[in-house]
PyMOL Python script that loads the backbone (N, CA, C, O; Angstrom):
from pymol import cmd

cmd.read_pdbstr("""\
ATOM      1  N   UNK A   1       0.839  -1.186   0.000  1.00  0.00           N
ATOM      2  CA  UNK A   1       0.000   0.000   0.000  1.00  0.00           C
ATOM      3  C   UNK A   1       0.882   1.246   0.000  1.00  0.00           C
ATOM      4  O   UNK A   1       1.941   1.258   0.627  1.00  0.00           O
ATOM      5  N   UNK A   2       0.444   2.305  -0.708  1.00  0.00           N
ATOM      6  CA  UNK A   2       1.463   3.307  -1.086  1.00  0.00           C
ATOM      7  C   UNK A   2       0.593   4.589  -0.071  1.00  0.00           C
ATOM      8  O   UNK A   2      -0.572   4.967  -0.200  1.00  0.00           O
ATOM      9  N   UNK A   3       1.745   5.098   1.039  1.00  0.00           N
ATOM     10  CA  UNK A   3       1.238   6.234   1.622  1.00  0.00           C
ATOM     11  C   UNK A   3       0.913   7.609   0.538  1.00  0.00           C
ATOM     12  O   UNK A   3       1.335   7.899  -0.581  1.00  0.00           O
ATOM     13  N   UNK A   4      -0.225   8.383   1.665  1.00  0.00           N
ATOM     14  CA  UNK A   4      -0.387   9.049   0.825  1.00  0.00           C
ATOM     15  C   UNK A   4       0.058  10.476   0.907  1.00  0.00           C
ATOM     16  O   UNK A   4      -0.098  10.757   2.095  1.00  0.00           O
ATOM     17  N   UNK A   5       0.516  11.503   0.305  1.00  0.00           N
ATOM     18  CA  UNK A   5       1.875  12.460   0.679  1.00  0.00           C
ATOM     19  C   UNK A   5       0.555  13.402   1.426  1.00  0.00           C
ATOM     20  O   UNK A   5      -0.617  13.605   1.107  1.00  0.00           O
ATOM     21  N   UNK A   6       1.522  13.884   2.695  1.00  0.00           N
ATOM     22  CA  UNK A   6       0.321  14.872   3.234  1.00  0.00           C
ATOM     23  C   UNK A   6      -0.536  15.821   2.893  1.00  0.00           C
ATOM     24  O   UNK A   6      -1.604  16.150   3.408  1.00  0.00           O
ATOM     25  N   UNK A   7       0.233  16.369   1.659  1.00  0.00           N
ATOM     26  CA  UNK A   7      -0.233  17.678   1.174  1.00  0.00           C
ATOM     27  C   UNK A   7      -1.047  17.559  -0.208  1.00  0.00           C
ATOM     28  O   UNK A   7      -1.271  18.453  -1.024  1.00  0.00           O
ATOM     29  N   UNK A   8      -1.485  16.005  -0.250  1.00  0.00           N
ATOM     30  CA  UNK A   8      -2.975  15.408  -1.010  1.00  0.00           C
ATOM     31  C   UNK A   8      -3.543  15.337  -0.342  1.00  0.00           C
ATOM     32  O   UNK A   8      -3.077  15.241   0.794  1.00  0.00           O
ATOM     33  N   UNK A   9      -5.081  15.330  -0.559  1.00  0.00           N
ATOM     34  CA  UNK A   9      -6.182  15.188  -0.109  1.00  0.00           C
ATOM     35  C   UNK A   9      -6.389  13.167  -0.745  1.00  0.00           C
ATOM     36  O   UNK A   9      -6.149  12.535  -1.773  1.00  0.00           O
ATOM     37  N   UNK A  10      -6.834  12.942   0.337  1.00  0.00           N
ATOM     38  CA  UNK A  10      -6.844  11.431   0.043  1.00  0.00           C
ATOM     39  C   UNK A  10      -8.087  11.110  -1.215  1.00  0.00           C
ATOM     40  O   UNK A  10      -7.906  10.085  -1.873  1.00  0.00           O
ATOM     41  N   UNK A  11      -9.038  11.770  -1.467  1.00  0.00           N
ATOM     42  CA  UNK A  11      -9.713  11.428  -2.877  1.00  0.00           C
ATOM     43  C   UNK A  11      -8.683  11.607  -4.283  1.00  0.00           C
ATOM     44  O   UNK A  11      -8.780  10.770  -5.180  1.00  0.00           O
ATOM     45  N   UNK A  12      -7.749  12.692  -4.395  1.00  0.00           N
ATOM     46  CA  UNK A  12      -7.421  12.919  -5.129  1.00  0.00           C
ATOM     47  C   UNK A  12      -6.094  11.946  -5.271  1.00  0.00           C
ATOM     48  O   UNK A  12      -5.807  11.339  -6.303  1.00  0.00           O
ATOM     49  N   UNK A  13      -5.507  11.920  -4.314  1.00  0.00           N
ATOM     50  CA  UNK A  13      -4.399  10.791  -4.279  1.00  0.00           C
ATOM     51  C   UNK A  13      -5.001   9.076  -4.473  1.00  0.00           C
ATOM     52  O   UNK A  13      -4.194   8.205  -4.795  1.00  0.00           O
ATOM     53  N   UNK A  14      -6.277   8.781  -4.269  1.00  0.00           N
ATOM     54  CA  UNK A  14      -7.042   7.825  -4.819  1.00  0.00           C
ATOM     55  C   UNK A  14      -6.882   7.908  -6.294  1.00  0.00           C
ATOM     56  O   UNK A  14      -6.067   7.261  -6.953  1.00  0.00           O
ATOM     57  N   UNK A  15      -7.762   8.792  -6.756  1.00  0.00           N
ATOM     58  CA  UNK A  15      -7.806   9.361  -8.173  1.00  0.00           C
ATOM     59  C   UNK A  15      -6.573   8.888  -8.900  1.00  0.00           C
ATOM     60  O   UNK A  15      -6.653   7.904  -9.636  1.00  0.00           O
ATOM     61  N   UNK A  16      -5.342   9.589  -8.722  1.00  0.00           N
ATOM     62  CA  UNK A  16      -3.862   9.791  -8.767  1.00  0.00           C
ATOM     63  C   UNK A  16      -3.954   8.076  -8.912  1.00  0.00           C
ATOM     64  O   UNK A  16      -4.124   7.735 -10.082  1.00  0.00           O
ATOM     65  N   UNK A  17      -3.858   6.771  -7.788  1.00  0.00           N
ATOM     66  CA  UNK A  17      -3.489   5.815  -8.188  1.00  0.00           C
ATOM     67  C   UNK A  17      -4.357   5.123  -9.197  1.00  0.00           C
ATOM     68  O   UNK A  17      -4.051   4.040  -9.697  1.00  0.00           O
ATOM     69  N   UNK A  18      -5.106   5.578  -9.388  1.00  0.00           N
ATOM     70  CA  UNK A  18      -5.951   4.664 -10.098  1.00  0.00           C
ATOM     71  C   UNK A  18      -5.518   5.339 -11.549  1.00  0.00           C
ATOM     72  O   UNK A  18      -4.966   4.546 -12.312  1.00  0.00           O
ATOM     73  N   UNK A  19      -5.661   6.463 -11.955  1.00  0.00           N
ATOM     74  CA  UNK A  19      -4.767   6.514 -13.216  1.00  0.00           C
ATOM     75  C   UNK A  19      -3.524   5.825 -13.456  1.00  0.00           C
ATOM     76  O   UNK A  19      -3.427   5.115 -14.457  1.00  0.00           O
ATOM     77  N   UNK A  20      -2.623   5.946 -12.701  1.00  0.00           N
ATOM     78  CA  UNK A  20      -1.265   4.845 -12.663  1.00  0.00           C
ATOM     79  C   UNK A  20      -1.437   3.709 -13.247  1.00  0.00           C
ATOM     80  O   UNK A  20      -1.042   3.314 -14.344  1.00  0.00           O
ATOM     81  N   UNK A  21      -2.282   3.021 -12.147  1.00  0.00           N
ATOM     82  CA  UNK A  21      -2.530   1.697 -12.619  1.00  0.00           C
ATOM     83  C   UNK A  21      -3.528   1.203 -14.162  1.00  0.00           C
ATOM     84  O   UNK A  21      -3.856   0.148 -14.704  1.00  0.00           O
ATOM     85  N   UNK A  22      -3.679   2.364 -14.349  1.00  0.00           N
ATOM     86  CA  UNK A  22      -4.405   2.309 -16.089  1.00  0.00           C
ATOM     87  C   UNK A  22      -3.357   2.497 -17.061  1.00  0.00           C
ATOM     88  O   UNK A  22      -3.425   2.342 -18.280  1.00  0.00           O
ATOM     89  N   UNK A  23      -2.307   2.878 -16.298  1.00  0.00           N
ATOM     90  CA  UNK A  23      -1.270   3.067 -17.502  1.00  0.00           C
ATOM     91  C   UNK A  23      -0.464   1.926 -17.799  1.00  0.00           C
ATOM     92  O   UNK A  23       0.032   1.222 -16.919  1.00  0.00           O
ATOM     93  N   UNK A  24      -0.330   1.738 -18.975  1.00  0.00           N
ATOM     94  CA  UNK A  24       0.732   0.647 -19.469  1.00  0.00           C
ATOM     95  C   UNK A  24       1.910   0.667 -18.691  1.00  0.00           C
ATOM     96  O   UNK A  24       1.939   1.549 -17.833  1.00  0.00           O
ATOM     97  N   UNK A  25       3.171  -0.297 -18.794  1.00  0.00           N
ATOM     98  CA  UNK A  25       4.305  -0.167 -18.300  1.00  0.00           C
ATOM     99  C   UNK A  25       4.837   0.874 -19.367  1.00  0.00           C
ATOM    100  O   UNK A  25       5.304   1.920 -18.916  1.00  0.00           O
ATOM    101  N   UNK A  26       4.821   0.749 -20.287  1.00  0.00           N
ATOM    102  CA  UNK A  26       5.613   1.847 -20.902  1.00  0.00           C
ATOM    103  C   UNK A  26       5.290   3.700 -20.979  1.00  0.00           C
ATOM    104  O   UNK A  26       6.028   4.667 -21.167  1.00  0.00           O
ATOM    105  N   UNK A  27       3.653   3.525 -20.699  1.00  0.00           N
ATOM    106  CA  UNK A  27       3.473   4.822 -20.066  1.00  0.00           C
ATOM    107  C   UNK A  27       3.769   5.353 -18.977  1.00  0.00           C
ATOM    108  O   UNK A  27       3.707   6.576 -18.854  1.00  0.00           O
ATOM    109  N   UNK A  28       4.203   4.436 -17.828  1.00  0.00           N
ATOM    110  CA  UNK A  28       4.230   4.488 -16.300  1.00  0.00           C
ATOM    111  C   UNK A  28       5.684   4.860 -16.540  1.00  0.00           C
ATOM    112  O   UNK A  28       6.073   5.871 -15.956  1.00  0.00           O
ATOM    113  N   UNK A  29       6.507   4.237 -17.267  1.00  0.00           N
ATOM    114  CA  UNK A  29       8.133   4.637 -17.952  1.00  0.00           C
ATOM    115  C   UNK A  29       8.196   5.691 -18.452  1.00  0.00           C
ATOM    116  O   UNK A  29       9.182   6.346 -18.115  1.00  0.00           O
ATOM    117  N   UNK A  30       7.376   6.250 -19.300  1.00  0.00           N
ATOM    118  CA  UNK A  30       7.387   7.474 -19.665  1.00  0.00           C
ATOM    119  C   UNK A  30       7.193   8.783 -18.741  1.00  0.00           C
ATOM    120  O   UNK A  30       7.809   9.789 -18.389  1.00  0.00           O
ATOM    121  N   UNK A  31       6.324   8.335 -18.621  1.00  0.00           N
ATOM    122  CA  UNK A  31       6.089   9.372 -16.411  1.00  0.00           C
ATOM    123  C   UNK A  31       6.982   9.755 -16.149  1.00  0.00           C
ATOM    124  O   UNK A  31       7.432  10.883 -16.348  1.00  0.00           O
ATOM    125  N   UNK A  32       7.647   8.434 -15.386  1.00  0.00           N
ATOM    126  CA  UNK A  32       9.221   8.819 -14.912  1.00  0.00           C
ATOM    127  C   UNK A  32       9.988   9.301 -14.975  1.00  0.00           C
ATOM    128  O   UNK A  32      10.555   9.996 -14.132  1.00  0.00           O
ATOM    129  N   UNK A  33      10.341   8.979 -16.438  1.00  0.00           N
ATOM    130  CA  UNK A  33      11.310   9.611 -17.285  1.00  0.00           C
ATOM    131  C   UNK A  33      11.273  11.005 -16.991  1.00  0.00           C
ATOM    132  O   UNK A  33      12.171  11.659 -16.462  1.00  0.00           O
ATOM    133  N   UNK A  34       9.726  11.561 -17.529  1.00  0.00           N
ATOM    134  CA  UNK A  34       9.600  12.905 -17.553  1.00  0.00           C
ATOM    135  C   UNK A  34       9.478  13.887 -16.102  1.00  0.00           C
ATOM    136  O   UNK A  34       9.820  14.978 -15.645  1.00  0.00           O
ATOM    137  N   UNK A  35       8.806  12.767 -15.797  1.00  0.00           N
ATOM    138  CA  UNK A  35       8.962  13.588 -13.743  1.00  0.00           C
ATOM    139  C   UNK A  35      10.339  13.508 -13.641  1.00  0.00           C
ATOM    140  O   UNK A  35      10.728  14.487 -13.003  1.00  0.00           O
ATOM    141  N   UNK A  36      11.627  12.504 -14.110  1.00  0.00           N
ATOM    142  CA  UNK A  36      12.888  12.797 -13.520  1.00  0.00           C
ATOM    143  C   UNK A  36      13.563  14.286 -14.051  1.00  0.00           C
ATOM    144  O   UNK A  36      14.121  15.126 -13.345  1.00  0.00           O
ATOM    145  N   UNK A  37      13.380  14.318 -15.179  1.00  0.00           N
ATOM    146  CA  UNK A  37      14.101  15.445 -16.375  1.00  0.00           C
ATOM    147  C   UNK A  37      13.317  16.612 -16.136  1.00  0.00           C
ATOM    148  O   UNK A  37      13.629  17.630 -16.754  1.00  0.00           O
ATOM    149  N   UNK A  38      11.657  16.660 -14.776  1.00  0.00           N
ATOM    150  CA  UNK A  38      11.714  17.879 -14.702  1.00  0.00           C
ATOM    151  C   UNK A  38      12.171  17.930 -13.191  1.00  0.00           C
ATOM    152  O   UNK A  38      12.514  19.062 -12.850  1.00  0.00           O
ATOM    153  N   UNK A  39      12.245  17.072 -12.318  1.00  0.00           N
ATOM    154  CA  UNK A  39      12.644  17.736 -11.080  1.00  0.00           C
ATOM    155  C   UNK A  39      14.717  17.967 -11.163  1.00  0.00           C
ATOM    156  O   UNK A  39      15.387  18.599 -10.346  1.00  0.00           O
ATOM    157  N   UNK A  40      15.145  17.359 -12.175  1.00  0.00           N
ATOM    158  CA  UNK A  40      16.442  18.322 -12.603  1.00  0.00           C
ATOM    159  C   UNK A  40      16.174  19.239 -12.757  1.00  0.00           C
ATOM    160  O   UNK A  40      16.603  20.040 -11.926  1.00  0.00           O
ATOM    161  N   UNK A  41      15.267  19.819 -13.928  1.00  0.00           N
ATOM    162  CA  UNK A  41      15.347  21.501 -14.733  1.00  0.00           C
ATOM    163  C   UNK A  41      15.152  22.181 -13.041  1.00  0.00           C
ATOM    164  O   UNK A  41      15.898  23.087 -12.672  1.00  0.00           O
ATOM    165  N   UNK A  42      14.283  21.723 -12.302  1.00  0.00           N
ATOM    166  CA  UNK A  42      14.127  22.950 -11.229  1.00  0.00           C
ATOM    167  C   UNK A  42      14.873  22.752 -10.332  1.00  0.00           C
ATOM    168  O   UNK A  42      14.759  23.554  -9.406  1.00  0.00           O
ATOM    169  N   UNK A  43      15.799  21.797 -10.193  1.00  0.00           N
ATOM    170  CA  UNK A  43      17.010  22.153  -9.254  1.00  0.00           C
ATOM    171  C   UNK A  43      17.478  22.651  -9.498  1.00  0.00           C
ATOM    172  O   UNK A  43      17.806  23.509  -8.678  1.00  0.00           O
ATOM    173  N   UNK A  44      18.301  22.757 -11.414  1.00  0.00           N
ATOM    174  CA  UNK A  44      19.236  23.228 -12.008  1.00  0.00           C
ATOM    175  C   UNK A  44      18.722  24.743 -11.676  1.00  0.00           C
ATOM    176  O   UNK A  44      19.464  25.654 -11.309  1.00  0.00           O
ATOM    177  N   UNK A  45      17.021  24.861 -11.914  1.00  0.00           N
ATOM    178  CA  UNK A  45      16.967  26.219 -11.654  1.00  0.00           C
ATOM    179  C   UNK A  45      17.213  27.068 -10.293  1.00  0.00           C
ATOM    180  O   UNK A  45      17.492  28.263 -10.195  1.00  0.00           O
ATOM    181  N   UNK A  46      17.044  26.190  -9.365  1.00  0.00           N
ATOM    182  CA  UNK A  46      17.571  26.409  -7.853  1.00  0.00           C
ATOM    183  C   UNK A  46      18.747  26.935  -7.803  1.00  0.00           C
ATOM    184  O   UNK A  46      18.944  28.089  -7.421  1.00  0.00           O
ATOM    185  N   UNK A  47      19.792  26.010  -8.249  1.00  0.00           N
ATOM    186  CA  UNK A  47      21.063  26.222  -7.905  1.00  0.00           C
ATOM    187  C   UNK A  47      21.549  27.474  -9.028  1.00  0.00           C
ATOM    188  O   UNK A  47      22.660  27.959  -8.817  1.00  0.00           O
ATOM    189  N   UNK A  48      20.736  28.018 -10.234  1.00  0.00           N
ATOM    190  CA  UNK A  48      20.910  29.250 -10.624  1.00  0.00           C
ATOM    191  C   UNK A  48      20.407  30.045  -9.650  1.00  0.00           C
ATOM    192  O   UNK A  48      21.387  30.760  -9.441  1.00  0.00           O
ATOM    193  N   UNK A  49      19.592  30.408  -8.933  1.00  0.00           N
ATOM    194  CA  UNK A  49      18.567  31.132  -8.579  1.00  0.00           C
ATOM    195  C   UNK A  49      19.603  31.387  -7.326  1.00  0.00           C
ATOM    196  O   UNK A  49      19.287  32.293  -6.554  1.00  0.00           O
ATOM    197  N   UNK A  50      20.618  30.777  -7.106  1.00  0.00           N
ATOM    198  CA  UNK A  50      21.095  30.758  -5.561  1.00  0.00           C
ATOM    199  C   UNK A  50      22.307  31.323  -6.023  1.00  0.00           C
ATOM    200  O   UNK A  50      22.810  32.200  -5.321  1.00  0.00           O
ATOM    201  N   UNK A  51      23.046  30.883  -7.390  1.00  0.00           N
ATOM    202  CA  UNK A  51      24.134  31.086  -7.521  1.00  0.00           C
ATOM    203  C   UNK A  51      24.231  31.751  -9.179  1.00  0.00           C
ATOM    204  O   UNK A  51      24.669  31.112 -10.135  1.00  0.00           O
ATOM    205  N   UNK A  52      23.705  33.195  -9.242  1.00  0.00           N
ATOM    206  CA  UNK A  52      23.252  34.010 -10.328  1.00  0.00           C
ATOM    207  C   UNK A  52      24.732  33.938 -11.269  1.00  0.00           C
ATOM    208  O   UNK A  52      24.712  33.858 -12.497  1.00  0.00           O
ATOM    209  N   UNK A  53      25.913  33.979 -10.504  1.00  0.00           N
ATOM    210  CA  UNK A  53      27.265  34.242 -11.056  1.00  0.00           C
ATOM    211  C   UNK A  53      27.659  32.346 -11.528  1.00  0.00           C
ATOM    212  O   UNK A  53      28.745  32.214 -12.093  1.00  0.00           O
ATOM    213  N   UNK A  54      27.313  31.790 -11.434  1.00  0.00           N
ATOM    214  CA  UNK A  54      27.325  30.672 -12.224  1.00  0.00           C
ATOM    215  C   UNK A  54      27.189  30.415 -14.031  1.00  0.00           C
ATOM    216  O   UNK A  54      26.220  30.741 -14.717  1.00  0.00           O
ATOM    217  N   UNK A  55      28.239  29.860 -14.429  1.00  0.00           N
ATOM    218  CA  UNK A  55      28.311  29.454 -15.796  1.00  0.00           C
ATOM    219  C   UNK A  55      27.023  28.237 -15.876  1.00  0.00           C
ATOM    220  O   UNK A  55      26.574  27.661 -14.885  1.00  0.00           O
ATOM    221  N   UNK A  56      26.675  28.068 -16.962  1.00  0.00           N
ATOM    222  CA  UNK A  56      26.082  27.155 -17.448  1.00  0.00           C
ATOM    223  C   UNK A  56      27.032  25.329 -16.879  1.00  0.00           C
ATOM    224  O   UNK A  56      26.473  24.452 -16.221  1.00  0.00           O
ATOM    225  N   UNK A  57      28.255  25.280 -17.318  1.00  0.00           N
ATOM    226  CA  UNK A  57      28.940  24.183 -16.636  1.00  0.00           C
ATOM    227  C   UNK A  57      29.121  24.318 -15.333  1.00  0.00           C
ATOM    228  O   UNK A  57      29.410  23.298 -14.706  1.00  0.00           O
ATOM    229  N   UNK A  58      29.018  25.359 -14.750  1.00  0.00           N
ATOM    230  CA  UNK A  58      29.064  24.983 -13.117  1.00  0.00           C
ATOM    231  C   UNK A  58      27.875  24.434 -12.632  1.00  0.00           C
ATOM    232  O   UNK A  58      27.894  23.339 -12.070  1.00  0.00           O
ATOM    233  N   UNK A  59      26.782  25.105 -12.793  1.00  0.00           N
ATOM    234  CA  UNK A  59      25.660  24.671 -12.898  1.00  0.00           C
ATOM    235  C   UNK A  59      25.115  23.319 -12.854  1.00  0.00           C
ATOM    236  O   UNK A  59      24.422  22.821 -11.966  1.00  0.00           O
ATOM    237  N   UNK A  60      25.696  22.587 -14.381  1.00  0.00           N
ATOM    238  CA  UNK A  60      25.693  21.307 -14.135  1.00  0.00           C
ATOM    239  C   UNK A  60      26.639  20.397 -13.564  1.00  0.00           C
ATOM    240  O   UNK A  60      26.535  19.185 -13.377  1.00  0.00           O
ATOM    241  N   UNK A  61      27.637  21.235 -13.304  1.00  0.00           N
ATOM    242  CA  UNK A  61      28.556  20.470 -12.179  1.00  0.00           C
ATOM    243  C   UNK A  61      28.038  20.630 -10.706  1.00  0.00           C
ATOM    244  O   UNK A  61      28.411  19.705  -9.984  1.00  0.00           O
ATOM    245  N   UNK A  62      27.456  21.347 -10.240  1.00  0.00           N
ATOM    246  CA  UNK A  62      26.794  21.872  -8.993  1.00  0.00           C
ATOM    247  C   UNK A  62      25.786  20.115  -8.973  1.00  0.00           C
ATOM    248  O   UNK A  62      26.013  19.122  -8.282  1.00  0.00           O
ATOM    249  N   UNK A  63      24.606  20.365 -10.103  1.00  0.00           N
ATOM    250  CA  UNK A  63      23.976  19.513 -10.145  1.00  0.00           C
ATOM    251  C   UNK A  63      24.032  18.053  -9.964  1.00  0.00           C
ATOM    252  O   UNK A  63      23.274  17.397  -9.250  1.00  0.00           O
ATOM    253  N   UNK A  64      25.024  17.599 -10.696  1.00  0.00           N
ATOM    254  CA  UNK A  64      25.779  16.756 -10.893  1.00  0.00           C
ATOM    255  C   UNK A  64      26.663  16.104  -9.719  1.00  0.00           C
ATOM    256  O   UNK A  64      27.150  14.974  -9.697  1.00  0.00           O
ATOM    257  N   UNK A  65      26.739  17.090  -8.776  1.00  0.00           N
ATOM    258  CA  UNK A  65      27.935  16.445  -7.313  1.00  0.00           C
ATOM    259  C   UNK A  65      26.573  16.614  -6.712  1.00  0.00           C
ATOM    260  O   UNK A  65      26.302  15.440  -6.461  1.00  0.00           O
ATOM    261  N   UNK A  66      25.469  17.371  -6.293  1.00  0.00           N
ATOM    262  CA  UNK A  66      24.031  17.332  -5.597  1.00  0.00           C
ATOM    263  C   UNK A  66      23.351  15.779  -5.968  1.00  0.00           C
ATOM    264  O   UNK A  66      22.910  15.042  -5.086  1.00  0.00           O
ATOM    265  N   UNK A  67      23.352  15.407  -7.509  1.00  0.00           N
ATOM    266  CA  UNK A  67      22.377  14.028  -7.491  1.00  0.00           C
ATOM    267  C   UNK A  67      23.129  12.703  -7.360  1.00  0.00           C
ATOM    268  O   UNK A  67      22.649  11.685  -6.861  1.00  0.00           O
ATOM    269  N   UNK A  68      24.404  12.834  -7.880  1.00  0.00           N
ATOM    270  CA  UNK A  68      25.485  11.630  -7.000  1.00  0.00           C
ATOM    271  C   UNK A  68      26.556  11.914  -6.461  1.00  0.00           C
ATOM    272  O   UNK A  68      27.277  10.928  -6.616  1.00  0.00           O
ATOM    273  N   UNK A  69      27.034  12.606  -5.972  1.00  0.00           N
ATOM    274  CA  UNK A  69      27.536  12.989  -4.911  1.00  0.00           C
ATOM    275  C   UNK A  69      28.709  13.728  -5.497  1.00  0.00           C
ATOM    276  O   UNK A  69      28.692  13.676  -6.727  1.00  0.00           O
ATOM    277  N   UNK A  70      29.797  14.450  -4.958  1.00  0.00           N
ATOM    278  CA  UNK A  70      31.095  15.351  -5.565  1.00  0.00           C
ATOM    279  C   UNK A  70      31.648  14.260  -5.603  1.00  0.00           C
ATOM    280  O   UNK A  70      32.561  14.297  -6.428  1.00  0.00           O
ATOM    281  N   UNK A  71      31.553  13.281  -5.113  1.00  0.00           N
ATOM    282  CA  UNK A  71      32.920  12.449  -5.550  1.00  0.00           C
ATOM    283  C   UNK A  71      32.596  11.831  -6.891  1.00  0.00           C
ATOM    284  O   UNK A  71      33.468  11.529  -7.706  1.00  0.00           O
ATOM    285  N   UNK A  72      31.602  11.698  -7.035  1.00  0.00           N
ATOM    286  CA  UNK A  72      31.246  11.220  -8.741  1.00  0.00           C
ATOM    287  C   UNK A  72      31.497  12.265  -9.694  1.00  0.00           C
ATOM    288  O   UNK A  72      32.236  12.189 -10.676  1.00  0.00           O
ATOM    289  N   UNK A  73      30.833  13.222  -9.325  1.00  0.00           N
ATOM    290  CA  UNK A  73      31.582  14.795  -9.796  1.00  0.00           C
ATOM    291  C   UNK A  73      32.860  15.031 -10.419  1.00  0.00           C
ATOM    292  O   UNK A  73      33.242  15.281 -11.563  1.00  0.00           O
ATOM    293  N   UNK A  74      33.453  14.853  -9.169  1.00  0.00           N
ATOM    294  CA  UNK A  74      35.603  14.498  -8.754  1.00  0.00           C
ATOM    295  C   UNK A  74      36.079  13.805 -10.552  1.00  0.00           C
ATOM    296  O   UNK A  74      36.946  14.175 -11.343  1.00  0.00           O
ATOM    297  N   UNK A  75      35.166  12.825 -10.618  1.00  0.00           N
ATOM    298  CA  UNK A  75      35.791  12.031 -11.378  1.00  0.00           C
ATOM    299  C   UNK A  75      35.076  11.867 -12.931  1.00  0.00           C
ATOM    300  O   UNK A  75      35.286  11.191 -13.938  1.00  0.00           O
ATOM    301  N   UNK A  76      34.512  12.471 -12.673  1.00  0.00           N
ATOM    302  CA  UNK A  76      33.808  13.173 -14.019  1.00  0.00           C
ATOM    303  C   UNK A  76      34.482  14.285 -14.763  1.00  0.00           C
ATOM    304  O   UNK A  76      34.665  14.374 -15.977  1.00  0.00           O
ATOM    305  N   UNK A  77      34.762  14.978 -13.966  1.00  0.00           N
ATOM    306  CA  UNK A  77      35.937  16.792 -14.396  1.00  0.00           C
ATOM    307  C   UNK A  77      36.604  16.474 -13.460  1.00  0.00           C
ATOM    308  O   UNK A  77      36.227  16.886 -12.363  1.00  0.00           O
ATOM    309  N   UNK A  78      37.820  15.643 -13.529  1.00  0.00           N
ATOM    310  CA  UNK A  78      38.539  15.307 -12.187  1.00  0.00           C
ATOM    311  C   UNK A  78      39.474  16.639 -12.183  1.00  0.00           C
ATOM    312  O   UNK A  78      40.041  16.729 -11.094  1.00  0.00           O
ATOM    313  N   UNK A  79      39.894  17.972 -13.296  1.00  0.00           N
ATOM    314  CA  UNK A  79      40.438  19.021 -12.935  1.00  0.00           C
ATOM    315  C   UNK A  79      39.124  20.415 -12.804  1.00  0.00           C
ATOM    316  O   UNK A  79      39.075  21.620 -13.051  1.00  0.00           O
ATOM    317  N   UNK A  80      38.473  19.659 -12.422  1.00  0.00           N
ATOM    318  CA  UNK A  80      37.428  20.856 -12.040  1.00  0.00           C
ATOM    319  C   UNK A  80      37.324  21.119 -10.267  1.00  0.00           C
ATOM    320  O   UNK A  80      37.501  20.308  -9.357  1.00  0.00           O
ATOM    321  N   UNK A  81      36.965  22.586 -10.217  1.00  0.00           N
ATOM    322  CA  UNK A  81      36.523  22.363  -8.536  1.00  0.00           C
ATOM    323  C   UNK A  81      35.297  22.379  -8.052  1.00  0.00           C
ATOM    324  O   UNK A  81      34.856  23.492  -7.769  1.00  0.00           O
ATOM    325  N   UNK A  82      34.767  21.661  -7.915  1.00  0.00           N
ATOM    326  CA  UNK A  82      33.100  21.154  -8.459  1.00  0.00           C
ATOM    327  C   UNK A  82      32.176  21.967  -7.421  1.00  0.00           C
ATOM    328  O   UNK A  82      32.016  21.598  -6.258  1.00  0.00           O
ATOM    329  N   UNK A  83      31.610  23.074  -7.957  1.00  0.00           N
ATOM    330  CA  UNK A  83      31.040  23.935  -7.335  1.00  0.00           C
ATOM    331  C   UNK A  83      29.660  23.802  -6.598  1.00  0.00           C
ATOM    332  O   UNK A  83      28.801  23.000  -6.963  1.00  0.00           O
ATOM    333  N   UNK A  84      29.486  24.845  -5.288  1.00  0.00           N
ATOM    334  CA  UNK A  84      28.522  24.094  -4.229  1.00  0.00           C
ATOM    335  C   UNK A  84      26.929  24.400  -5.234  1.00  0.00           C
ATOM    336  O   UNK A  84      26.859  25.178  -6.185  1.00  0.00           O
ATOM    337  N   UNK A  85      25.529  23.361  -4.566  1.00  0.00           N
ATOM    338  CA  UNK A  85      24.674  23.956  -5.458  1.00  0.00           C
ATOM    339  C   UNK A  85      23.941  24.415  -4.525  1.00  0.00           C
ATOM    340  O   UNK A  85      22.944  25.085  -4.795  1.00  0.00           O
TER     341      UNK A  85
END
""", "prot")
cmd.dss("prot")
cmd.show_as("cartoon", "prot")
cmd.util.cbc("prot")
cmd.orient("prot")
């Protein structure tokens, strides 16, 4: 059974699963996909919003040490200094 996030109202988070479960696996994949690629854009936009003097590559280096950690970062641009986000 999947809790339901506080800040739904439990009809609508009903609602919410029952579309899910109408969706194919490959629509339920597609979801994902797209819920993942937007809760990036609005971090990425966070960590602009915080850090205005940021390049476009810091940015996604910021991002990038935030969703797996600086040490994945490290070794991704291992001569970069992988900036906070």
């Amino acid at each position: 059974m999947m809790m339901r996030p506080r800040d739904t109202h439990a009809d609508a988070h009903e609602m919410q699963l029952r579309l899910y479960r109408g969706m194919s696996a490959s629509e339920r994949s597609e979801l994902a996909l797209r819920m993942s690629d937007d809760i990036r854009q609005v971090t990425a936009e966070g960590i602009r919003s915080r850090h205005p003097d940021y390049s476009a590559m810091d940015v996604r280096q910021a991002l990038v040490g935030l969703l797996y950690g600086r040490d994945v970062a490290a070794r991704v641009w291992p001569n970069a200094k992988i900036p906070l986000p």
